[in-house]
C-alpha positions as CSV (number, residue, x, y, z in Angstrom):
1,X,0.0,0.0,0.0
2,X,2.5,2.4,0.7
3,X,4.3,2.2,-2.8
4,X,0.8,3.4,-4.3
5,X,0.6,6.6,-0.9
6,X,1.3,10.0,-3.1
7,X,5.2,11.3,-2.3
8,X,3.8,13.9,0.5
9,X,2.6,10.3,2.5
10,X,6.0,8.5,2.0
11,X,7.4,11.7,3.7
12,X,5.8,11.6,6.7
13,X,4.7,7.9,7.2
14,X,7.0,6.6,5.0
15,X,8.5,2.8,5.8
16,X,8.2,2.8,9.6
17,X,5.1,1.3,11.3
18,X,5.7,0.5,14.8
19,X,3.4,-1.9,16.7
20,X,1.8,-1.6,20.1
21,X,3.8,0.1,22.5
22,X,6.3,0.3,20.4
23,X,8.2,4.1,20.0
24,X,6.1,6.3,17.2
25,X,9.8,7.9,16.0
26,X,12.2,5.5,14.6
27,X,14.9,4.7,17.5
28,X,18.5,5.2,17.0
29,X,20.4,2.0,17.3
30,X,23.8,3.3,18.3
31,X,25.6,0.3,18.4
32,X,28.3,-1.1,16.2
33,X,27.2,-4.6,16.4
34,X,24.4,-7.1,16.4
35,X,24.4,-10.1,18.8
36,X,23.2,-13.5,18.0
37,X,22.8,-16.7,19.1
38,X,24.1,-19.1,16.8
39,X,26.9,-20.3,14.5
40,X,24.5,-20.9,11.5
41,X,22.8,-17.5,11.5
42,X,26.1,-16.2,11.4
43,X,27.2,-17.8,8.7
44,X,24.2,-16.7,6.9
45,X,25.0,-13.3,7.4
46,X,28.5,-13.6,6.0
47,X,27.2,-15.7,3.1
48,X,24.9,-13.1,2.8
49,X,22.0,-15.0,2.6
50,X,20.4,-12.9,5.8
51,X,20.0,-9.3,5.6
52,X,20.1,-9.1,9.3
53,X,22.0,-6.6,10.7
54,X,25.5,-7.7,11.5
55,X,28.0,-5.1,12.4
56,X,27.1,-0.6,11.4
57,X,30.2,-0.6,9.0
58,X,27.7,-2.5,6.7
59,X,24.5,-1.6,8.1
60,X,22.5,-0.6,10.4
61,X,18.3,-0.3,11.9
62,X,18.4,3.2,12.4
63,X,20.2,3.5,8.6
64,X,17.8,1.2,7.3
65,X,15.0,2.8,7.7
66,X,16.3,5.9,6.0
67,X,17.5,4.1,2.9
68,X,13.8,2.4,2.8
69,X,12.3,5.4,2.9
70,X,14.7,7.4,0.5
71,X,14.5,4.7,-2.0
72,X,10.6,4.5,-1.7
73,X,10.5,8.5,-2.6
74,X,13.0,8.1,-5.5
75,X,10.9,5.1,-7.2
76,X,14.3,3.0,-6.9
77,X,13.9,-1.1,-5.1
78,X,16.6,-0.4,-2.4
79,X,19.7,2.6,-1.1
80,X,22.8,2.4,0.4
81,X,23.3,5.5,3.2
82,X,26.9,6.6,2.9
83,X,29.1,9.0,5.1
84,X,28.9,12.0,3.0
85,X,27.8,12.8,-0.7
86,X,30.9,12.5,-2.2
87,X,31.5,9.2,-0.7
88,X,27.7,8.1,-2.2
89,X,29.2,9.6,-6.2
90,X,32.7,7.8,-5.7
91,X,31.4,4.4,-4.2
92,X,28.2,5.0,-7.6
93,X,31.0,4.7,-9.7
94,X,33.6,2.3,-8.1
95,X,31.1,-0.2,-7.6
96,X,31.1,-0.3,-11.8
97,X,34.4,1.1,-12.7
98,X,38.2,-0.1,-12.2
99,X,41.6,0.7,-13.7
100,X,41.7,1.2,-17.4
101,X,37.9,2.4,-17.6
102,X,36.3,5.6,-17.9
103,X,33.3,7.7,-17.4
104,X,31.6,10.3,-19.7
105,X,30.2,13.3,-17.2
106,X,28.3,16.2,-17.8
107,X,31.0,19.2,-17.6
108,X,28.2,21.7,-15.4
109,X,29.1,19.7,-11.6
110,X,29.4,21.2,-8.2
111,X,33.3,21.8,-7.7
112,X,33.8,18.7,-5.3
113,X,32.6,16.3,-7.6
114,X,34.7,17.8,-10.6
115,X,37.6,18.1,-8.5
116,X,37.3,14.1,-7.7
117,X,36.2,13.7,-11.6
118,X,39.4,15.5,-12.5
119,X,42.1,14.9,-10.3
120,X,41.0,12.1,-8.0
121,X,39.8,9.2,-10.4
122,X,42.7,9.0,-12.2
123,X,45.1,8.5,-10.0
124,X,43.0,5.0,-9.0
125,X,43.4,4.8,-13.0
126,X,40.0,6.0,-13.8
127,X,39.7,8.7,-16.9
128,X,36.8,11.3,-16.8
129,X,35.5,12.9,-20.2
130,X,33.3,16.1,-19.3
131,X,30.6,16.8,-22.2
132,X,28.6,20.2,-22.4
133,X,24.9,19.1,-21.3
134,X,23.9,21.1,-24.4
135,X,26.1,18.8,-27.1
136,X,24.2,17.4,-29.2
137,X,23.4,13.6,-29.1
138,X,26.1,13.0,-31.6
139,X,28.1,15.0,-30.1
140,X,28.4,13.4,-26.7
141,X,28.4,10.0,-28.0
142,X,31.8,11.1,-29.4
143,X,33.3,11.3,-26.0
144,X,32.2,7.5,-25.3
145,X,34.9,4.5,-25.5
146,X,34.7,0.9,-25.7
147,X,35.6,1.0,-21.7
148,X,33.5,3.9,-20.7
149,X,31.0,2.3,-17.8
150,X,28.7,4.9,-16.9
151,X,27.4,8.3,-18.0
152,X,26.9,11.0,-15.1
153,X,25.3,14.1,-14.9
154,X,23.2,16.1,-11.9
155,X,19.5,17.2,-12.3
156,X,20.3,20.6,-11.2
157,X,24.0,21.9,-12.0
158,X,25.9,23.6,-9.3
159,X,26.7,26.3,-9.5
160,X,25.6,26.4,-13.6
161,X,21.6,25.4,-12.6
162,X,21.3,24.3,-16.3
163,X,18.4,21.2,-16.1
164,X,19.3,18.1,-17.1
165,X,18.1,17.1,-20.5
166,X,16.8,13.3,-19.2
167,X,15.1,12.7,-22.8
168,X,18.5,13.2,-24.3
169,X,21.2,11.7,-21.9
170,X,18.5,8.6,-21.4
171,X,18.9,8.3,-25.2
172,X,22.6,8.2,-25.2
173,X,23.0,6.3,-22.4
174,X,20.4,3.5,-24.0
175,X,22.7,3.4,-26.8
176,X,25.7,2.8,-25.2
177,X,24.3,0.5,-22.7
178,X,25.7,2.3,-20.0
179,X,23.8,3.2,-16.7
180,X,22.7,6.7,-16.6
181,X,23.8,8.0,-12.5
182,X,22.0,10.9,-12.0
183,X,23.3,13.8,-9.3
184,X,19.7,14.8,-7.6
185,X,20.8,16.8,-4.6
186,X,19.4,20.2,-5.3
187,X,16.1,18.7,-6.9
188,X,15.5,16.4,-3.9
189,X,13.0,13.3,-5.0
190,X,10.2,16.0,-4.3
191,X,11.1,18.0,-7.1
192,X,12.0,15.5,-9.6
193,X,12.1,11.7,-9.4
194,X,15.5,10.9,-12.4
195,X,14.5,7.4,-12.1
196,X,10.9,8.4,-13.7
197,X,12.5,9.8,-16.8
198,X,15.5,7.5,-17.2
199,X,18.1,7.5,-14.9
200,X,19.4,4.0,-13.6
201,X,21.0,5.3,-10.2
202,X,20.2,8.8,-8.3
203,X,23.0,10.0,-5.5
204,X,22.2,13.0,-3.2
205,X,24.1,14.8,-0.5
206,X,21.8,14.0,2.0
207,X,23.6,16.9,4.3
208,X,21.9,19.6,1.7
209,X,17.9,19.5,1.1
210,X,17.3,15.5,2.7
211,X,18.8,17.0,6.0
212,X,17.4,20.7,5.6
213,X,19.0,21.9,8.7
214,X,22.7,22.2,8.7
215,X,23.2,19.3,11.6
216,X,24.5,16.4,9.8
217,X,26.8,15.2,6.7
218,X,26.0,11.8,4.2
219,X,25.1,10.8,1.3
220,X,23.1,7.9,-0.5
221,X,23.0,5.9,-3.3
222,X,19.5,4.6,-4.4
223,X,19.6,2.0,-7.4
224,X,16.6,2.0,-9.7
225,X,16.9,-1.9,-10.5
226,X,16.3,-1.3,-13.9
227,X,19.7,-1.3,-16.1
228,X,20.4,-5.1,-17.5
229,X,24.2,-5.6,-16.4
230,X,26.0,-7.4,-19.7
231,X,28.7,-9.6,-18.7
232,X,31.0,-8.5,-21.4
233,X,31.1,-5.1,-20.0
234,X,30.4,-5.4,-16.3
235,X,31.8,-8.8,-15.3
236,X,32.3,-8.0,-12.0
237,X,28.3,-8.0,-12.1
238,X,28.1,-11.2,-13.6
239,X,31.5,-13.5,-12.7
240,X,32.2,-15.0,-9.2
241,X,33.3,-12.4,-6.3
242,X,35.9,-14.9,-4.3
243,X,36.1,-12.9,-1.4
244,X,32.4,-14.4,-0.8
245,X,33.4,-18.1,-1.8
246,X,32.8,-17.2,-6.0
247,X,29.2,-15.4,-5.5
248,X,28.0,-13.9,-8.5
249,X,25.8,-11.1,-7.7
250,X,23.5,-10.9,-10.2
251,X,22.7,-14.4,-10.1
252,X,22.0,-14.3,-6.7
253,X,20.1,-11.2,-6.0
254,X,18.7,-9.8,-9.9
255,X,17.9,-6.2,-10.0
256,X,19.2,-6.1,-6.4
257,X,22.7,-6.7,-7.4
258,X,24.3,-3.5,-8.0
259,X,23.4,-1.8,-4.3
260,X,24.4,-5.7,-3.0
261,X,27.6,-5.2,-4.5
262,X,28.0,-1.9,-3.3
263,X,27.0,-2.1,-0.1
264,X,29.1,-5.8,0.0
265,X,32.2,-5.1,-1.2
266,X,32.7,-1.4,-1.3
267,X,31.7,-0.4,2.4
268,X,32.7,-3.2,3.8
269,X,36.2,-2.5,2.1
270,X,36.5,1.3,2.4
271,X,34.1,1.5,5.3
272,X,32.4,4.9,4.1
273,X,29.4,4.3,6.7
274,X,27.0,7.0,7.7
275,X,26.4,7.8,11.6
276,X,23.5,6.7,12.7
277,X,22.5,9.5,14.7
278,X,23.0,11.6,11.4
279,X,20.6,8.7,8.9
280,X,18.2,9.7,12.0
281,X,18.4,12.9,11.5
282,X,18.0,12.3,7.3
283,X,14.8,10.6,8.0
284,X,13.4,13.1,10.3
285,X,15.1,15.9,7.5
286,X,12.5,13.9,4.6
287,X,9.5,14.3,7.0
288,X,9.2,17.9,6.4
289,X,10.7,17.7,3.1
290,X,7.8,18.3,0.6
291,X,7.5,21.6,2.3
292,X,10.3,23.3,2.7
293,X,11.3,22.3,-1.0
294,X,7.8,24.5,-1.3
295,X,8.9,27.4,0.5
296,X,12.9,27.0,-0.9
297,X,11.2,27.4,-4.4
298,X,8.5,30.3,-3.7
299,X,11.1,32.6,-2.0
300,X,14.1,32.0,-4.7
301,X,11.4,33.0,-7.5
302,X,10.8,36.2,-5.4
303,X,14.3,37.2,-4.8
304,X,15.1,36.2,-8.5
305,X,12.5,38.3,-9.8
306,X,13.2,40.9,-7.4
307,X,17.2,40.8,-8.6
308,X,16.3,41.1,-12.1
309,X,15.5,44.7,-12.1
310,X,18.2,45.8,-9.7
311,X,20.9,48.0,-10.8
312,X,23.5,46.3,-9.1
313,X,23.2,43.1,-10.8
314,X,24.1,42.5,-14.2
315,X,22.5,39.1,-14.8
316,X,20.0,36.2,-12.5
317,X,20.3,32.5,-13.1
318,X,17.3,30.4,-11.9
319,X,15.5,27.4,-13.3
320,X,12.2,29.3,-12.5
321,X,12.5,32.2,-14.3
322,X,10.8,32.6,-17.8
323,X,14.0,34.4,-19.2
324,X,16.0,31.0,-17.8
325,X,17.7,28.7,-20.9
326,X,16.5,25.7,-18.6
327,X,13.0,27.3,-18.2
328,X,11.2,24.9,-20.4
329,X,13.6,21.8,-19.2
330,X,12.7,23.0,-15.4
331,X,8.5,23.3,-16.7
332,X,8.9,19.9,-18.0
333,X,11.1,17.7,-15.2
334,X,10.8,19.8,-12.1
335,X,7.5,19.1,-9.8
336,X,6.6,22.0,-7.9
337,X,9.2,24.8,-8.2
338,X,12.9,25.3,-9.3
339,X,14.7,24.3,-6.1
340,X,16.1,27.2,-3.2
341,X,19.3,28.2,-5.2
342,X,20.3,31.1,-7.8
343,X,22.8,32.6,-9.3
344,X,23.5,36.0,-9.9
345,X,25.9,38.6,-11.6
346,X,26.9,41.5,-9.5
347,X,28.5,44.6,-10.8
348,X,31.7,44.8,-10.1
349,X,32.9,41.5,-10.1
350,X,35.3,39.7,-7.8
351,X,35.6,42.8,-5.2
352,X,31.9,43.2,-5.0
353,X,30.9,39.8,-4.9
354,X,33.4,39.7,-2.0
355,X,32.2,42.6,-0.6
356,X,29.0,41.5,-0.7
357,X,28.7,38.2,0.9
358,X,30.5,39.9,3.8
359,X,28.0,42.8,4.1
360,X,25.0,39.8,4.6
361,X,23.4,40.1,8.0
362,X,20.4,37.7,7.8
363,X,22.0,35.6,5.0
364,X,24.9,33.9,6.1
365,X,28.7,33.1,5.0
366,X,28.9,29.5,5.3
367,X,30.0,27.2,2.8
368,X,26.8,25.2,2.4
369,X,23.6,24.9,0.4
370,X,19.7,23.4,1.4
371,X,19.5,24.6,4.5
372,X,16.2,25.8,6.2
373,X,18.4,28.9,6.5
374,X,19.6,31.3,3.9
375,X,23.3,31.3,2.9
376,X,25.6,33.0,0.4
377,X,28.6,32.2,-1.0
378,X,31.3,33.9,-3.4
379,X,32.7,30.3,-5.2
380,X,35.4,31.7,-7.6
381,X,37.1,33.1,-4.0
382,X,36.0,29.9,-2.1
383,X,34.5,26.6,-3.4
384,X,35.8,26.4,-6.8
385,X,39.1,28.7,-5.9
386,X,41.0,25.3,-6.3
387,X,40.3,25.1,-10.7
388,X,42.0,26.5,-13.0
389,X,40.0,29.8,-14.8
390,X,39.7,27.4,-17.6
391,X,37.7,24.7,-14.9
392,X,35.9,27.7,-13.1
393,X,34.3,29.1,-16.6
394,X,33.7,25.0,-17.6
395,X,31.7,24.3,-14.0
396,X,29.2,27.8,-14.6
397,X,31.4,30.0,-12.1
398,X,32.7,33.1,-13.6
399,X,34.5,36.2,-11.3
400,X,31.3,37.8,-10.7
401,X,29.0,35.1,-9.6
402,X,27.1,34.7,-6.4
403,X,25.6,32.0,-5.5
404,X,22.3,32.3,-3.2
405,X,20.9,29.3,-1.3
406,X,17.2,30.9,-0.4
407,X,15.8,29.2,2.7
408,X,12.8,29.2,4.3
409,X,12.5,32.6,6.3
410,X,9.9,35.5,5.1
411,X,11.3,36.7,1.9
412,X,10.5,40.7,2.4
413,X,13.1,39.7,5.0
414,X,15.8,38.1,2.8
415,X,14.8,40.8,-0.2
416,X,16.0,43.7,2.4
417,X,19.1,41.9,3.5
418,X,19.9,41.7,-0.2
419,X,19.4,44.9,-1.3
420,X,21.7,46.2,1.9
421,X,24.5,44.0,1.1
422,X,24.1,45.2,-3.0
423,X,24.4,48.9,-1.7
424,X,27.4,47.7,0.4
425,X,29.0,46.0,-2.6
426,X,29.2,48.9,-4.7
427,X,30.6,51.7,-2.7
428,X,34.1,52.2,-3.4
């Protein structure tokens, strides 16, 4: 019944149903292991042929019911919580890509995940081709090789918020038989659902919108079930794992496999295991979710508007307004508003964008988006400081750029902080 409840529903009563007397709020299992009270159900759990719990490093309850819930939201069959977002994008990938492979990516990706695109995956031997999101169909297929693996790109770019073209990078992806992972941390499964329109695996940062409070950092990886893993290409999908006595994971667990594997192999090896006061914290963070994304959306269309005839600002990037490129993309994939983040151009450049996100009062200067609270941040001076010009221009961020994450405060509020820190910016 609860697969068929609307979105709103899975929020709130999602995948927990306690029993009489039983606590009405999920408990916290802070433990980092399980007992038991034979030999044989121990074995089983090592075979994994028991998806008890066994020790946190692989899972745990309290984790559990957050990756249930997450994947119920997403339309996926089952999640694996991770320690942070970038742990949930690099274990995505590892769990399909080795030594000698490669991965096509969307160029328009938040700095971190470019960063470990760039200069990260190939020391482990892994090559990265970016693609503009706008290429044409031919065009990206270009960048493809007979060892490329995977094709990756985020819903909403940060800090470029172009929309993701699903129509288009579901086509290429189809014809290359790769899995399409999909990046949908500033959507959130409440504004768009990838797996609806293509995509074979979603990661989020959980600590941004799924947490919506600034308390916690992780990640997750939720695994649509659908992509047909062919042995040619992905025999580590298909050929026997010996570290679990020549198990071959699709043969023993179908569409399951992949988060299996992941969860299997990759966490128990690199151990990249969420907290789980913090996957508490994630599934009280999706209760409310639905409506703050609301309120994020409402007020950044405001402010946006409000920019856009400001003398201090040469130029506004949202998803939500008409004048957007992405408008139609964000009409078409984007359920109920455009997401709490926009750019904007302010006159002056690098000294008054500075100048700027230190004259904030309400808004503050903390390196951080999705939160309940409004933040600004200056990223060719902070987050993306580490690329090259060349990298900055490629990832959206240009000298001049500010990048607002609107939360869920009164927006005349947030309008007049704005306009303060604007005046601020320009004097000389």
């Amino acid at each position: 019944m609860q697969n068929q409840w609307k979105i709103e529903t899975q929020a709130v009563q999602g995948n927990y149903h306690p029993g009489a007397a039983e606590p009405r709020t999920a408990p916290i299992h802070q433990s980092t292991t399980f007992k038991y009270d034979s030999a044989e159900h121990m074995a089983k759990l090592f075979d994994l042929d028991c998806a008890d719990p066994m020790y946190t490093r692989l899972g745990n309850p309290t984790s559990g019911v957050f990756e249930e819930k997450i994947a119920m939201m997403e339309g996926g069959i089952a999640a694996l919580a991770t320690s942070s977002g970038q742990a949930a994008t690099t274990l995505s990938i590892l769990n399909i890509c080795q030594t000698g492979q490669h991965v096509v990516s969307a160029g328009t990706l938040y700095g971190g995940t470019f960063s470990l695109f760039s200069n990260t995956f190939p020391k482990f031997g892994i090559e990265v081709t970016f693609v503009d999101p706008e290429a044409s169909i031919d065009e990206i297929k270009k960048a493809f090789r007979p060892e490329t693996r995977c094709l990756f790109a985020e819903t909403i770019g940060n800090p470029g918020l172009n929309i993701l073209d699903f129509d288009k990078f579901r086509a290429v992806s189809k014809e290359m038989n790769v899995p399409l992972i999909v990046d949908n941390t500033l959507a959130s499964p409440y504004l768009c659902r990838p797996i609806e329109h293509g995509a074979d695996i979603v990661v989020h940062s959980a600590t941004k919108y799924i947490d919506g409070h600034g308390t916690s950092v992780g990640g997750v990886i939720i695994d649509s079930g659908n992509f047909d893993w062919p042995a040619n290409k992905y025999p580590e999908m298909c050929t026997p794992d010996d570290s679990y006595h020549g198990l071959i994971y699709t043969e023993k667990f179908g569409k399951l496999a992949y988060i299996v594997k992941a969860r299997a192999q990759f966490m128990r090896d690199l151990g990249a295991t969420p907290a789980p006061q913090n996957t508490f914290l994630f599934n009280h963070g999706l209760t409310t979710l639905h409506l703050r994304m609301e309120r994020h959306s409402d007020n950044a269309l405001a402010l946006a508007e409000h920019l856009e005839n400001h003398p201090a600002v040469s130029w506004v990037n949202y998803p939500g307004l008409k004048s957007h490129q992405s408008h139609a993309l964000a009409q078409k994939y984007l359920h109920y508003g455009a997401s709490g983040v926009l750019t904007f151009g302010i006159k002056g450049g690098r000294e008054a964008g500075i100048k700027f996100m230190e004259a904030c009062q309400l808004i503050a200067m903390v390196v951080h988006v999705g939160d309940a609270r409004s933040c600004v941040l200056h990223p060719a001076s902070t987050t993306h400081r580490q690329l090259t010009e060349e990298q900055q221009k490629a990832s959206g961020v240009t000298a001049d750029l500010i990048r607002l994450s609107v939360g869920i405060e009164n927006v005349a509020d947030l309008i007049a902080d704005v306009d303060q820190a604007l005046a601020a910016s320009q004097l000389a």
